[in-house]
N, C-alpha and C positions, 0 to 999 in steps of 0.2 A: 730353113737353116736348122742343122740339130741339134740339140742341146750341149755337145758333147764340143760341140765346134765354138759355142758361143760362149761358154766357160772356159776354153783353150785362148778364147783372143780376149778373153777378160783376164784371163791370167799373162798373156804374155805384155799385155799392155801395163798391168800391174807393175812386172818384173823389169819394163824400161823403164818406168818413170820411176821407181826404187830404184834401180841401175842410173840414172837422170841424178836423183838426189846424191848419191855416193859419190858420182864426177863430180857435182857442182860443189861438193864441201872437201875434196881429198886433193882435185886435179886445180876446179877454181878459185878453191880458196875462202869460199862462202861458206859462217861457221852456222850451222843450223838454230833456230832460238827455240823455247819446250813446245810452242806451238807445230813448227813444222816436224820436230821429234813425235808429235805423238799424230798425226799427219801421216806421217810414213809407220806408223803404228798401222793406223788403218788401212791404207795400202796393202801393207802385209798380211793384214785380216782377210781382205778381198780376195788377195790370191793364194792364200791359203784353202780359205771355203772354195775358192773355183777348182785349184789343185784336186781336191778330194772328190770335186763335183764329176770333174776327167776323170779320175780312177774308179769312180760310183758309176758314174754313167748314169743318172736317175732319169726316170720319166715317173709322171704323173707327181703323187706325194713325197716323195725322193727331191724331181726339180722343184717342188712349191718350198720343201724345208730351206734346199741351199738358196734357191730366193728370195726368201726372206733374210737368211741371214747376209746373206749379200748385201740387201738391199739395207738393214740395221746398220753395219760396219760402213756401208758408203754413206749412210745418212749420219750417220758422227764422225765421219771425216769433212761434209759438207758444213757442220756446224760448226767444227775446230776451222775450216777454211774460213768460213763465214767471219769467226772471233775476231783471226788475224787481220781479216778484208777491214771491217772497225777499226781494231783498233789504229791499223793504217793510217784511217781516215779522220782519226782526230788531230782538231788541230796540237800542234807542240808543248803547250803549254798543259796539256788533257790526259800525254801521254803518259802510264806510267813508266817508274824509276826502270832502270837496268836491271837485271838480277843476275847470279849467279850462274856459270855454265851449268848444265844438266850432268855433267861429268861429274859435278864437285857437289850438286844438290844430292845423286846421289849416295854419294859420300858418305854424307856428314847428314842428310836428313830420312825420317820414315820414310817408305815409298808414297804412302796416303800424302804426305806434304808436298812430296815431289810433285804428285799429280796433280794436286790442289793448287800450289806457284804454277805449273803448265799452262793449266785452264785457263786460269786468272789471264794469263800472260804478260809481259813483261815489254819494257821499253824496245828490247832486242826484235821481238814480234814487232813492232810498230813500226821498224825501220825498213825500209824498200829499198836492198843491194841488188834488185836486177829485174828486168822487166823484157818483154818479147811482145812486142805488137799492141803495145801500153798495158798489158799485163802483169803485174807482179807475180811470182812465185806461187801463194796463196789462190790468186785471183786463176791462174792455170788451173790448179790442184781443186779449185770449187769447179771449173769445168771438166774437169774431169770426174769427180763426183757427183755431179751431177748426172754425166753419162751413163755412171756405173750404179745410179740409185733409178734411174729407166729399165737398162738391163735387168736389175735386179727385180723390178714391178713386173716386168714380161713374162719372166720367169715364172715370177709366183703365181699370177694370175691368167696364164698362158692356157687355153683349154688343149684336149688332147692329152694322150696317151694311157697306154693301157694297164701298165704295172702298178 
């Protein structure tokens, strides 16, 4: 398969599950918490570096650069996914408090704070509004980054080619 094609279904794959997230918060109603905000951050990182990877066309040190950073951006989205899988899974009493929308945090606070409360996450992160095949939202998005932190290894470490 060429490279050009496997960057193309990494980007189009990107661009549903971002299309995915925008129906489930505009159409279903489900308001995102800073964890899945900065989730589809990385999302967009992926299919941006694939974007560019389609217009580059690389072979050789071309495909190793966008593989790597493929594979960075999906391996911090895996660990944002990971965060939320946790905090999930504590019991009630464990979780933290509520926080503020992301709309209003950035507001009213630095971005570094913004980011900082994201990480952290928040009681909103811990709540589980929807699930597919006992899946939560998180627990998808870690499989799917997972996927895309593979792709991204092949890439880089892929022998062949001559440019």
């Amino acid at each position: 398969m060429s490279e050009r094609l496997v960057f193309t279904l990494i980007f189009v794959v990107c661009a549903a599950l971002l299309g995915t997230a925008f129906y489930m918060e505009y159409v279903m109603g489900l308001e995102p918490c800073p964890l899945c905000w900065l989730q589809r951050y990385a999302f967009l990182a992926v299919a941006v570096v694939s974007l560019l990877a389609i217009l580059h066309n690389p072979v050789a040190v071309g495909r190793r650069v966008y593989g790597l950073l493929l594979t960075l951006f999906a391996a911090v989205g895996l660990g944002l996914a990971g965060r939320q899988l946790w905090l999930q899974s504590l019991p009630a009493d464990q979780v933290p408090a509520c926080g503020p929308s992301v709309e209003y945090m950035l507001e009213v606070l630095p971005w570094l704070e913004v980011l900082k409360t994201a990480l952290q996450g928040t009681g909103d992160c811990a709540e589980v509004v929807w699930r597919f095949l006992g899946l939560s939202i998180p627990g998808w998005t870690a499989v799917f980054f997972s996927v895309l932190v593979v792709a991204g290894l092949v890439m880089l470490l892929r022998p062949g080619g001559t440019r």
